[in-house]
C-alpha positions in Angstrom: 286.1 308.1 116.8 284.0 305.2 114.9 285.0 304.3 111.6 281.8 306.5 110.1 283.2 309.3 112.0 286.5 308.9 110.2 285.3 308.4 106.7 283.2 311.5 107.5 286.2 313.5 108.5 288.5 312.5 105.9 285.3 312.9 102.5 284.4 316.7 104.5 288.4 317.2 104.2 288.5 316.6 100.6 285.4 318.5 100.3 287.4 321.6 101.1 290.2 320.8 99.1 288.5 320.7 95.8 286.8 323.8 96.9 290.2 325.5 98.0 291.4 324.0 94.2 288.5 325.8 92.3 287.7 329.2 94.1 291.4 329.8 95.9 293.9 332.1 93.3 296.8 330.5 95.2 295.5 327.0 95.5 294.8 327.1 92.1 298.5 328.0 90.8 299.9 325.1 92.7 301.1 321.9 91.1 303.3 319.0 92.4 306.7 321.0 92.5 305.3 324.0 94.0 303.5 322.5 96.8 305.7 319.9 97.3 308.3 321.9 99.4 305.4 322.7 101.6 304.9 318.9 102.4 308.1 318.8 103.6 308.1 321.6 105.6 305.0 320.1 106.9 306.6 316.7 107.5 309.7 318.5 109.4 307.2 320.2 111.4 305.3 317.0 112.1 308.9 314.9 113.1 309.6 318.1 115.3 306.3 317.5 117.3 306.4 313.5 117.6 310.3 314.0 119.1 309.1 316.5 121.4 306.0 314.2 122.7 303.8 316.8 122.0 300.3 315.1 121.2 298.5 318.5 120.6 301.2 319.6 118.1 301.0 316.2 116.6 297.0 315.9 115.9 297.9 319.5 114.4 300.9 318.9 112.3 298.9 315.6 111.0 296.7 317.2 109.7 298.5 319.8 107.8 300.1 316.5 106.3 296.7 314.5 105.8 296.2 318.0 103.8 299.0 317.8 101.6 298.3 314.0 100.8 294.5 315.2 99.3 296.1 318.1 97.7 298.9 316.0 95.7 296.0 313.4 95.0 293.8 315.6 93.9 296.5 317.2 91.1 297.0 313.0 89.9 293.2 313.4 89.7 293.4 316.4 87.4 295.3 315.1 84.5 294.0 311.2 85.3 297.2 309.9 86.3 295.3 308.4 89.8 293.2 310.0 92.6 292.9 309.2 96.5 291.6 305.9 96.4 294.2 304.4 94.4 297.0 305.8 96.2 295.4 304.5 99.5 295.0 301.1 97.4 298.6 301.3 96.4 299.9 301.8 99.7 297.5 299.2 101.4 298.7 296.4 98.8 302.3 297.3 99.6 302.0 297.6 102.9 300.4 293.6 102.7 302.9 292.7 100.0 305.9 293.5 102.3 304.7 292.1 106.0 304.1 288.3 105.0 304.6 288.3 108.7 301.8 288.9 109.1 299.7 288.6 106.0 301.0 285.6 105.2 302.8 282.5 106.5 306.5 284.4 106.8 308.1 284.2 110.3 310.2 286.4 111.7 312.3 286.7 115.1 312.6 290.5 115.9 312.5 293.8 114.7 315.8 293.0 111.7 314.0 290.1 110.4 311.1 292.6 109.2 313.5 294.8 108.0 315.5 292.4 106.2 312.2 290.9 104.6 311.0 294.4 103.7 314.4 295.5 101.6 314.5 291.9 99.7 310.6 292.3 98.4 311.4 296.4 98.1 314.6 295.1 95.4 311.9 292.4 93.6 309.0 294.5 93.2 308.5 295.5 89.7 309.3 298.9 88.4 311.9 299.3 90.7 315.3 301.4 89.6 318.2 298.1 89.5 321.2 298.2 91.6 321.5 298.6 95.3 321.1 302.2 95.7 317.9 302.6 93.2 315.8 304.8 94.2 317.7 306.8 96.9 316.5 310.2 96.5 319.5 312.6 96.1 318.1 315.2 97.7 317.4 314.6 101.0 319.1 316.2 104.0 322.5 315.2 104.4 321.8 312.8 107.2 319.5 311.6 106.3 320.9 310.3 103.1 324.0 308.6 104.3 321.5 306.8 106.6 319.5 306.0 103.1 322.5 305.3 101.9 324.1 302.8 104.8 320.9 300.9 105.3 320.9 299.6 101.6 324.0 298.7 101.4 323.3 296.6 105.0 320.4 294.9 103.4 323.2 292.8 100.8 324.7 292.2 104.3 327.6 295.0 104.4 327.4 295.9 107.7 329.0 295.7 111.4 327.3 293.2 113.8 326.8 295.8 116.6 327.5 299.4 117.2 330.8 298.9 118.6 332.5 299.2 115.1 330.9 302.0 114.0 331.5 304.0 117.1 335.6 302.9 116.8 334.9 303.8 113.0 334.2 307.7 114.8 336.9 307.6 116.5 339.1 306.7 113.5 338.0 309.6 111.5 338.2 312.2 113.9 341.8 311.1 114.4 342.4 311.3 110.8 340.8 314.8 110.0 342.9 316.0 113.0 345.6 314.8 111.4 344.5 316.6 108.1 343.9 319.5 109.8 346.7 319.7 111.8 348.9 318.7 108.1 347.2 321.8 106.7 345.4 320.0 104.2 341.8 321.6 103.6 341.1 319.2 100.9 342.1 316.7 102.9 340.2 317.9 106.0 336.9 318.5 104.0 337.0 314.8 103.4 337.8 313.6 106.6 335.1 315.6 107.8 332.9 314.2 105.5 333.9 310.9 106.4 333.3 311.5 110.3 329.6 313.0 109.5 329.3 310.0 108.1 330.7 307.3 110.9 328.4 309.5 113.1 324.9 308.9 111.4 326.2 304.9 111.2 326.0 305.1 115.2 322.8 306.8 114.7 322.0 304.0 112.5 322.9 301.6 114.5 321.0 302.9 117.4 318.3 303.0 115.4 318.2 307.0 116.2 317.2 309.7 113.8 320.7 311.8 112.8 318.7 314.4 111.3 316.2 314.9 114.6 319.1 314.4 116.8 321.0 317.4 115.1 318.0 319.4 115.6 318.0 318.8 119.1 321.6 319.8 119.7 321.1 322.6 117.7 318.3 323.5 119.6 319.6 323.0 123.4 322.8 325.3 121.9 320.8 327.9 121.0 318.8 327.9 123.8 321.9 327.7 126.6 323.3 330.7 124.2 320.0 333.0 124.9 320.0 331.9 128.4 323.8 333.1 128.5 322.9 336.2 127.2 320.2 337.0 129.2 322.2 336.0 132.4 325.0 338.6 131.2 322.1 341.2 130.5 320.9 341.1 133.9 324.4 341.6 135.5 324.4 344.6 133.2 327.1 343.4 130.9 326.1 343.1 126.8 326.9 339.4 125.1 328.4 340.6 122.6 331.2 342.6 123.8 332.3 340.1 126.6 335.6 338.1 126.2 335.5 334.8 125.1 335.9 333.6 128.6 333.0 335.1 130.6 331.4 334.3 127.3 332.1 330.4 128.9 331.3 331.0 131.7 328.1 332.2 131.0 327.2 329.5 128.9 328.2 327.0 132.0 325.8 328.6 134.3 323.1 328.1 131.3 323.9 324.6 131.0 323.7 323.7 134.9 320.4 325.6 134.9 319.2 323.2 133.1 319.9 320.4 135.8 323.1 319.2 134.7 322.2 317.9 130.8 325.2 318.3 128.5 
């Protein structure tokens, strides 16, 4: 697609969404809070489909994004707080503003460098909330917090080297919440717990893996192995749910080799 093409696309998109804003009941109830749990369901879908390497799921999940972008414009647009050109000006002028790699005369040797760069002009720019953890948003998902979380407090320089001290940090926890547990202390364990969850998305972290998307996954390959497991029992005549726990395993081992060996 030539450039044309694109600015085509994108003014015959915001075509519809002004016309979805004026003639659409439910369009036209919406403002930012009450469509903004849609955009991230949207994004969630969109993560989903870029993890799985699935290129027609991604053109359609970006769209559905792209969508949401016009929409939220379009409500700045309503009460003249800003409109589509200036966000895309915004971003553009941050986006130049925080690679002087590249726009400018800044040199960097890998990947950390640009990451390093990027935090220092992030804590300078004006506007910005003070202290280290300004501007963390309090409600993302779990993980993906305490990654928000760790990666500020490694841009002052608070960090481990490699990942070797974060994954002996994992083992250190789950040592000490089974010695809460096994102590009887539920306080005690909830905050070890915590504190494992935690050592685990600093591997992810330091792996420069997604915790969240990564928990999705499991989740998924244990739900699947379960269904398989189930099926496998329903076909020897037996019902899932009324097995003992032990052909309940063993079920769920044949799933798991029928899947080539992948733990």
């Amino acid at each position: 697609m030539t450039a044309p093409d694109a600015a085509a696309a994108l003014a015959r998109l915001d075509e519809i969404t002004r016309r979805l804003r004026r003639e659409c009941p439910w369009d036209r109830e919406q403002d930012e809070r009450t469509i903004v749990p849609h955009t991230v369901e949207e994004a969630y879908e969109l993560a989903d489909a870029a993890w799985r390497r699935d290129d027609a799921k991604l053109l359609d999940e970006l769209g559905d994004v792209l969508f949401q972008v016009h929409f939220l414009a379009l409500l700045l647009q309503e009460r003249s707080a800003g409109d589509l050109a200036q966000v895309a000006e915004h971003v553009t002028q941050k986006l130049i503003r925080r690679h002087p790699h590249v726009f400018g005369e800044t040199e960097v040797s890998d990947a950390a460098d640009v990451l390093r760069n990027w935090d220092e002009i992030k804590r300078e720019e004006t506007g910005r909330e003070p202290g280290i953890f300004g501007e963390v948003p309090e409600n993302l998902p779990g993980p993906l917090y305490a990654r928000k979380v760790q990666r500020r407090a490694a841009s002052t320089g608070f960090d481990f080297p490699g990942v070797e001290g974060p994954l002996q940090g994992v083992r250190e926890e789950l040592a000490e919440l089974e010695s809460a547990h096994a102590a009887g202390d539920p306080e005690a364990s909830f905050r070890e717990l915590g504190d494992l969850l935690f050592a685990a998305v600093n591997v992810a972290r330091k792996l420069s893996l997604d915790p969240e998307l990564a928990l999705r996954a499991a989740s998924d390959r244990f739900r699947g192995r379960v269904e398989a497991a189930e099926t496998l029992s329903a076909s020897d005549g037996g019902s899932w749910e009324d097995l003992p726990r032990e052909r309940q395993l063993e079920y769920y081992a044949r799933a798991r080799l029928s899947e080539g060996g992948h733990t």
